[in-house]
C-alpha positions as semicolon CSV with decimal commas, in nm:
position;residue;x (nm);y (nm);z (nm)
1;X;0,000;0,000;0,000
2;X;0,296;0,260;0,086
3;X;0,409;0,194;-0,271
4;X;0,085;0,251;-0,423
5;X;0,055;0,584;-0,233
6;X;0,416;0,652;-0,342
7;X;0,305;0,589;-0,717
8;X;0,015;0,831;-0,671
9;X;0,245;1,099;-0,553
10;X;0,494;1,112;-0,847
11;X;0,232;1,057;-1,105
12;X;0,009;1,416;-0,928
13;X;0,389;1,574;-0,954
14;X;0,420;1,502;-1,312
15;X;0,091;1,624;-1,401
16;X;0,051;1,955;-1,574
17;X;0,443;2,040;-1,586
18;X;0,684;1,961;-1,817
19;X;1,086;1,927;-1,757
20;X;1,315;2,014;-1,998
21;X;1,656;1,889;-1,906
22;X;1,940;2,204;-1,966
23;X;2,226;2,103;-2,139
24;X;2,520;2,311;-2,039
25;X;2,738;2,448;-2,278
26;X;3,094;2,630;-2,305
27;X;3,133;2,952;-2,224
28;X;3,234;3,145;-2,621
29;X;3,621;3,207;-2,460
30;X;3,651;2,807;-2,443
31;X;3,510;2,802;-2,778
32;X;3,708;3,070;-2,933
33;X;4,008;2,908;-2,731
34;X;3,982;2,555;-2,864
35;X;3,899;2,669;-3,235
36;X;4,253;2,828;-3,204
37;X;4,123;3,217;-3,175
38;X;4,466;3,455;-3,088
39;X;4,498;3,550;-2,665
40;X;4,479;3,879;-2,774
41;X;4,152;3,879;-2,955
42;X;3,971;3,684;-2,649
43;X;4,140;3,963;-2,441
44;X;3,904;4,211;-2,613
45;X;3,607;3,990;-2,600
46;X;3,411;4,175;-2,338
47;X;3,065;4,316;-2,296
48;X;2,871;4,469;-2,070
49;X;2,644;4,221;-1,913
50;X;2,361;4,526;-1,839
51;X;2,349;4,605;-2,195
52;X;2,025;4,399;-2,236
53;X;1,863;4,614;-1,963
54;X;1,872;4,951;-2,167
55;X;1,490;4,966;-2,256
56;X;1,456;5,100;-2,658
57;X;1,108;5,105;-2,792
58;X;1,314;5,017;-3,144
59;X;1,550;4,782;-3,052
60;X;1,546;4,499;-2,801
61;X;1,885;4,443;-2,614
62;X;1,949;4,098;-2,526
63;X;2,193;3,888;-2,348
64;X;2,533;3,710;-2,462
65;X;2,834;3,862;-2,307
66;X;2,837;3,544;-2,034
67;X;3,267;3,504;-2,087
68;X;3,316;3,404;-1,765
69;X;3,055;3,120;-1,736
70;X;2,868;2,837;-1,931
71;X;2,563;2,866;-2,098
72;X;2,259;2,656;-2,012
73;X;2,045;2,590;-2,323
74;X;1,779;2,282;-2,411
75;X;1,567;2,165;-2,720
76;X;1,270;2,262;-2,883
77;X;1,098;2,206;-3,199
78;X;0,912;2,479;-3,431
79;X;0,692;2,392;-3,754
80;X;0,502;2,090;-3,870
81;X;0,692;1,841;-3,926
82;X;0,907;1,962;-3,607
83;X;1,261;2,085;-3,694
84;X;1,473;2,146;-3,381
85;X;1,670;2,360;-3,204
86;X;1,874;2,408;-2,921
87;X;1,752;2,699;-2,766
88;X;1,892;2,950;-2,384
89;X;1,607;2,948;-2,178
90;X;1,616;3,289;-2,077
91;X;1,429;3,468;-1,761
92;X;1,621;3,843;-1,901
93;X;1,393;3,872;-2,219
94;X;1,114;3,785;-2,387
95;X;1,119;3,732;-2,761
96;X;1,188;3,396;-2,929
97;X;1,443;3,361;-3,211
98;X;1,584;3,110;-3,435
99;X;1,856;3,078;-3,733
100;X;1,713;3,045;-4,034
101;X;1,752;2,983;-4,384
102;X;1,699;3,358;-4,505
103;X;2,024;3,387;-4,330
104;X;2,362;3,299;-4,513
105;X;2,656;3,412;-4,229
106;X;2,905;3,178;-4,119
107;X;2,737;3,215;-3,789
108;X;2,386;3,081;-3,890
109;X;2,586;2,795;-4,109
110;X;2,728;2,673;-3,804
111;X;2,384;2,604;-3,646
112;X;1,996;2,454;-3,733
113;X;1,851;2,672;-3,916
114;X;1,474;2,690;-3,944
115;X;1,331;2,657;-4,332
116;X;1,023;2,765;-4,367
117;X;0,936;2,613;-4,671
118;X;0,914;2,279;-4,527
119;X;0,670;2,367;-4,256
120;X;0,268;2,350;-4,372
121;X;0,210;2,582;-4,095
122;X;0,428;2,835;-4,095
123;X;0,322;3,177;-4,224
124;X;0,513;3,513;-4,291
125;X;0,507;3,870;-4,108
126;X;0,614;4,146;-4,367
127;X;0,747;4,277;-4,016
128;X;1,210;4,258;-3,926
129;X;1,306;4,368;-3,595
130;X;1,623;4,431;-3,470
131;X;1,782;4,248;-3,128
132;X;2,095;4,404;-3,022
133;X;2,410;4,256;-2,808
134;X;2,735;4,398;-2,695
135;X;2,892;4,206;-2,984
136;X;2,676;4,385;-3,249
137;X;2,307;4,364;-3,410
138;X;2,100;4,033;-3,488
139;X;1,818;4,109;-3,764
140;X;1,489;3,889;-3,778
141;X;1,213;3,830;-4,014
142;X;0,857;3,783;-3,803
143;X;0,637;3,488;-3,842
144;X;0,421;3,252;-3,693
145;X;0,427;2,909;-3,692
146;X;0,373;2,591;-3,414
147;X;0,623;2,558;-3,089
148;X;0,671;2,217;-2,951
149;X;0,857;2,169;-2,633
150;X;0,826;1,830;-2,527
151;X;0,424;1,781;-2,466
152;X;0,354;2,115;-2,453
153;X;0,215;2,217;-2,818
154;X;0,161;2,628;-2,883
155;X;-0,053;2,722;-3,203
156;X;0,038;3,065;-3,390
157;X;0,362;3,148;-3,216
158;X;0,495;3,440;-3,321
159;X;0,894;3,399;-3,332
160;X;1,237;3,562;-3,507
161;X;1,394;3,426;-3,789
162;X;1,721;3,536;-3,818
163;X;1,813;3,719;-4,156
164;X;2,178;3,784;-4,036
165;X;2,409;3,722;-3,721
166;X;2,770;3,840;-3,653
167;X;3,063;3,594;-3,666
168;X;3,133;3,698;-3,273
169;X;2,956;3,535;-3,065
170;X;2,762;3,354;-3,242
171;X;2,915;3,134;-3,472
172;X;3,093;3,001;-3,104
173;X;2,783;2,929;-2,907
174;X;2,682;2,566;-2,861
175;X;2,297;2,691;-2,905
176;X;2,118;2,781;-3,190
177;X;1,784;3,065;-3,066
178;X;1,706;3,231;-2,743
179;X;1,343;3,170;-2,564
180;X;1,311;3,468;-2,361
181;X;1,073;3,422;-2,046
182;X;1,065;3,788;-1,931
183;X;0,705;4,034;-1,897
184;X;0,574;4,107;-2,214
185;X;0,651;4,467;-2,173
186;X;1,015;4,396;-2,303
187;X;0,891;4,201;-2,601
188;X;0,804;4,306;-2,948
189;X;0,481;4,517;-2,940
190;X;0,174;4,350;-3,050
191;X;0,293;3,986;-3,036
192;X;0,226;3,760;-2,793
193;X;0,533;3,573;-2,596
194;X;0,534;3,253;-2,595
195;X;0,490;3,262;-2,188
196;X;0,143;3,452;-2,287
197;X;0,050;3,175;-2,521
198;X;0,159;2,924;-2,329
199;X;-0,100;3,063;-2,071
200;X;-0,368;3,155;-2,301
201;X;-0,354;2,771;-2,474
202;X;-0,426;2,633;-2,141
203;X;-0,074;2,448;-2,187
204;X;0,001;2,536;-1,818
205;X;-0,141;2,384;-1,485
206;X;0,004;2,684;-1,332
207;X;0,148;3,022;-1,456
208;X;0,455;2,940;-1,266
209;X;0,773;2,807;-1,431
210;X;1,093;2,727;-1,196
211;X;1,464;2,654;-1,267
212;X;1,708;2,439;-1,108
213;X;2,103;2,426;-1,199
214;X;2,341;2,110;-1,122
215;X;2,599;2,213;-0,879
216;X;2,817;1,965;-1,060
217;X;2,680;1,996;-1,437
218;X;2,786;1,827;-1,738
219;X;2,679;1,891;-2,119
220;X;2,449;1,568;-2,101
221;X;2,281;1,679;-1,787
222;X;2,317;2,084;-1,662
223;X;1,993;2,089;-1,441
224;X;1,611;2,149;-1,583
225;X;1,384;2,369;-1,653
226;X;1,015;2,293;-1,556
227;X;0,729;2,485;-1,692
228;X;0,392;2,486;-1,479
229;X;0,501;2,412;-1,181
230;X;0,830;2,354;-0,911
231;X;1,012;1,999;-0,811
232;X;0,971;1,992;-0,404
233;X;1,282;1,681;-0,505
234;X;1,500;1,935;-0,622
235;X;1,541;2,176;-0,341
236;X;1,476;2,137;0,082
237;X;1,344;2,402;0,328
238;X;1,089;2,606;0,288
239;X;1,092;2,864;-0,044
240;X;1,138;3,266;0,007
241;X;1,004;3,506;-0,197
242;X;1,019;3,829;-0,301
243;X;0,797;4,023;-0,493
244;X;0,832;4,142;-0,857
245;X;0,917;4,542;-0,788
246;X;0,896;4,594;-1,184
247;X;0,703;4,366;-1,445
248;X;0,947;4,436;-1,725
249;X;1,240;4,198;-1,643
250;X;1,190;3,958;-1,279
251;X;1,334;4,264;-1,090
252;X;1,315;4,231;-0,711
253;X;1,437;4,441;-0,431
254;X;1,789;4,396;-0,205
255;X;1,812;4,481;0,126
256;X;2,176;4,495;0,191
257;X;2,458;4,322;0,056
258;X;2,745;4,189;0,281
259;X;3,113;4,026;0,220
260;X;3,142;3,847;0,501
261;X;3,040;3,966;0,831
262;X;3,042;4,314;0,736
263;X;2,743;4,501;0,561
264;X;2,848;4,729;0,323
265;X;2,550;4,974;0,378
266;X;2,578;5,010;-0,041
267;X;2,197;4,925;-0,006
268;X;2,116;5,168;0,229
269;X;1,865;5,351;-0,043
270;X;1,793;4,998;-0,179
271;X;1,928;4,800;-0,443
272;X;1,720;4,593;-0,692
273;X;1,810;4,211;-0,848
274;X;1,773;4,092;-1,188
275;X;1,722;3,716;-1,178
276;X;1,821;3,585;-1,541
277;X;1,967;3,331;-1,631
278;X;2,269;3,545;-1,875
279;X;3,142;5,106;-1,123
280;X;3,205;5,278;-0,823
281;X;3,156;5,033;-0,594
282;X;3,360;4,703;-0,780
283;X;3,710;4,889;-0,643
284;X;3,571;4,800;-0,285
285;X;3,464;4,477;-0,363
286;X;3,760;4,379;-0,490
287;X;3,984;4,494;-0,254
288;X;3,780;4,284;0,033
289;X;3,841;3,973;-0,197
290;X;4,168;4,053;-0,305
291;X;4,123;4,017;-0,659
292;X;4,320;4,164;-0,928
293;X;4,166;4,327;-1,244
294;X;4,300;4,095;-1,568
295;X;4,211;4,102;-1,947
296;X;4,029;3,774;-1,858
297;X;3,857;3,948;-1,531
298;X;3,868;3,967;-1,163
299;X;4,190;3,706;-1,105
300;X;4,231;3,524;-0,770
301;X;4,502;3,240;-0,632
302;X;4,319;2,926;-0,682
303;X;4,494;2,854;-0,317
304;X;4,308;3,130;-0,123
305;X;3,969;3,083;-0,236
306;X;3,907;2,900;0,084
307;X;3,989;3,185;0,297
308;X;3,774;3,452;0,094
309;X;3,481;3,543;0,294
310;X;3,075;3,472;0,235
311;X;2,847;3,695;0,013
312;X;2,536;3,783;0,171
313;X;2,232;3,896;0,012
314;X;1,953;4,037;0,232
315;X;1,633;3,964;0,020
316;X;1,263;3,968;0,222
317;X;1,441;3,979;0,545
318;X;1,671;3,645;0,516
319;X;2,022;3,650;0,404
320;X;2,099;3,448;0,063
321;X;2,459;3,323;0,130
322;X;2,720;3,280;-0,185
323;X;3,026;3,101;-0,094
324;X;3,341;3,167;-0,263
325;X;3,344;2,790;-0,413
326;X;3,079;2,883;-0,596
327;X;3,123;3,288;-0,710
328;X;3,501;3,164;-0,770
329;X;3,578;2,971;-1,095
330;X;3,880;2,787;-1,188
331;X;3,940;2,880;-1,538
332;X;4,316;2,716;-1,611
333;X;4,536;2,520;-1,470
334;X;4,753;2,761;-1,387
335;X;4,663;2,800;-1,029
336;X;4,476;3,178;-1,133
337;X;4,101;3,134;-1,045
338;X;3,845;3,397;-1,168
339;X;3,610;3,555;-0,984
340;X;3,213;3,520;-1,135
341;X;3,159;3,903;-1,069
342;X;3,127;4,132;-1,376
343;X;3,095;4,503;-1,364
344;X;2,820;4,724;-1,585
345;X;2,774;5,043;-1,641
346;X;2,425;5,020;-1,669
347;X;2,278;5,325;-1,395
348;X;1,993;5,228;-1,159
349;X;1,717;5,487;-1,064
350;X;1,805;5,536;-0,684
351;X;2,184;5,542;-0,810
352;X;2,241;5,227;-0,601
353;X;2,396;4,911;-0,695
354;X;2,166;4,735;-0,942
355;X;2,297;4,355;-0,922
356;X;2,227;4,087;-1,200
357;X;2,173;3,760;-1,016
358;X;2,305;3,474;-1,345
359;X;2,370;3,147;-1,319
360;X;2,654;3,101;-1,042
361;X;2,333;3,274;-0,788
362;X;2,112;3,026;-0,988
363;X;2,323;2,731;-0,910
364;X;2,334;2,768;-0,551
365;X;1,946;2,831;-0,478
366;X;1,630;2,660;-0,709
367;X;1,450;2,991;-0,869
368;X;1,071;2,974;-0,859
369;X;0,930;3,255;-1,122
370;X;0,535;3,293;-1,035
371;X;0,352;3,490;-1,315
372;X;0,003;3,506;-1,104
373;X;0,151;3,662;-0,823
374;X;0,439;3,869;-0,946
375;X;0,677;3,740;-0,728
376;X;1,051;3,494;-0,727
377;X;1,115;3,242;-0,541
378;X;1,450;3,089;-0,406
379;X;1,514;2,760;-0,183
């Protein structure tokens, strides 16, 4: 009988949610590096990571400047008869984008491309847009067509079709499109997102989708992504959250930030978050660690990474801690460890810190996004 009960339990967790397991990728340096790209051009290849957060009512800025890390990316299929792609899973934007054959770059060679011609239900948008990264512009054609991820089928998606893509990053990534899984407020005007018509399909139990990362990922298996619903499996404790303070991007609010046992009092005015999954005070930061700036970033010895203090983030009243073994990443095998801080120069309203919380925050705490009640959760 315990079994049965047991049985009964997993099948009411599977129902109504859909995992799709993240593949995790090389960061474009380790790319670049193994396809035998010069030191001094992967010296240069740095972005600003708050680019993408520069609203534009022409443009839409998007992600891609993650150097320092891996990317986390799984499949999907467009058209009838599915053709599939490899696609970021993104929580920092909102419009969905492919390769395609319209586009002829080296980058777009290197990956799927979608072909409209061979899908019965694919039709055209006399509409191009224009998505732009720290590397340089990505133009799309608009059109609609059918978006499978695994049961999950959603009729009349409007989606980008890439026309043309620049060399760097592009033709390096190990993923073909981008599924952004921000508010519709940052997505093309007058299209739904596929979040929306996810929703609107009734292809959701819930309007909730949640992320969890391996702590110890491989390209086989990175973590999952699960749409309608959360994985009590995959995390312990009980979940905090923190409301939504703008429904652009999942923007929530910071307390205070601490290295170590000291608060810095940077938050003082407040400070706001940007989960996603992609100045004046980075001199004081990293002094306390004792990192050194580089061409490849904020440098370390491997050997004292034990000794560097805690990161604290004060979020709904609980502190969020970040050990260094996991904002610290050992790049070489040189004994020179880098740390997984980057800076922007992206301003915030108050003129306090504004922090993007990627993947290295992601891999320490499961990420609940909850579309009914505005809100983020972390356990």
């Amino acid at each position: 009988m315990r079994w049965l009960v047991l049985a009964l339990l997993c099948l009411r967790l599977g129902e109504g949610m859909v995992r799709i397991p993240l593949r995790k990728g090389r960061s474009v340096q380790e790319v670049m590096r193994e396809k035998g790209v010069p030191e001094g051009f992967l010296k240069n290849l740095r972005g600003d990571p708050g680019r993408k957060y520069q609203l534009n009512k022409s443009v839409a800025y998007e992600p891609l400047t993650n150097y320092l890390d891996s990317f986390y990316f799984g499949e999907i299929s467009i058209g009838t008869p599915p053709q599939n792609f490899l696609v970021l899973f993104d929580p920092g934007s909102a419009n969905l984008w492919v390769p395609s054959t319209y586009c002829q770059t080296p980058a777009c060679g290197n990956h799927a491309r979608f072909n409209p011609s061979l899908s019965s239900t694919f039709s055209s948008i006399d509409v191009t847009y224009t998505l732009c990264y720290g590397f340089g512009d990505l133009s799309v054609a608009l059109g609609y067509d059918t978006v499978t991820i695994q049961n999950i089928i959603i009729r009349n998606q409007e989606f980008g079709l890439s026309l043309s893509e620049p060399s760097t990053p592009f033709y390096y990534l190990d993923f073909d499109g981008i599924l952004g899984m921000a508010y519709p407020g940052i997505g093309i005007s007058g299209y739904n997102t596929l979040m929306q018509n996810m929703l609107q399909q009734s292809q959701l139990a819930e309007p909730i989708f949640s992320f969890y990362y391996s702590r110890n990922p491989t390209y086989s298996y990175g973590g999952e992504v699960i749409l309608g619903g959360v994985d009590p499996q995959l995390y312990s404790g009980e979940v905090l959250w923190a409301p939504v303070v703008q429904e652009l991007y999942w923007k929530i609010s910071i307390e205070e930030f601490s290295i170590g046992l000291s608060a810095t009092s940077w938050c003082s005015q407040g400070c706001h978050g940007i989960v996603d999954t992609g100045g004046q005070f980075m001199s004081a930061f990293l002094q306390a660690l004792g990192a050194e700036e580089s061409d490849y970033g904020f440098i370390v010895n491997c050997s004292s990474v034990p000794s560097m203090p805690t990161l604290y983030f004060t979020i709904s009243g609980a502190q969020l801690p970040l050990p260094p073994s996991v904002y610290v990443l050992n790049v070489g095998n040189d004994g020179t460890c880098v740390v997984g801080v980057e800076s922007t120069y992206v301003p915030s309203a108050s003129g306090q810190p504004l922090w993007i919380l990627g993947n290295l925050f992601l891999r320490q705490y499961y990420s609940i996004f909850d579309l009914a009640n505005n809100r983020v959760g972390f356990a």
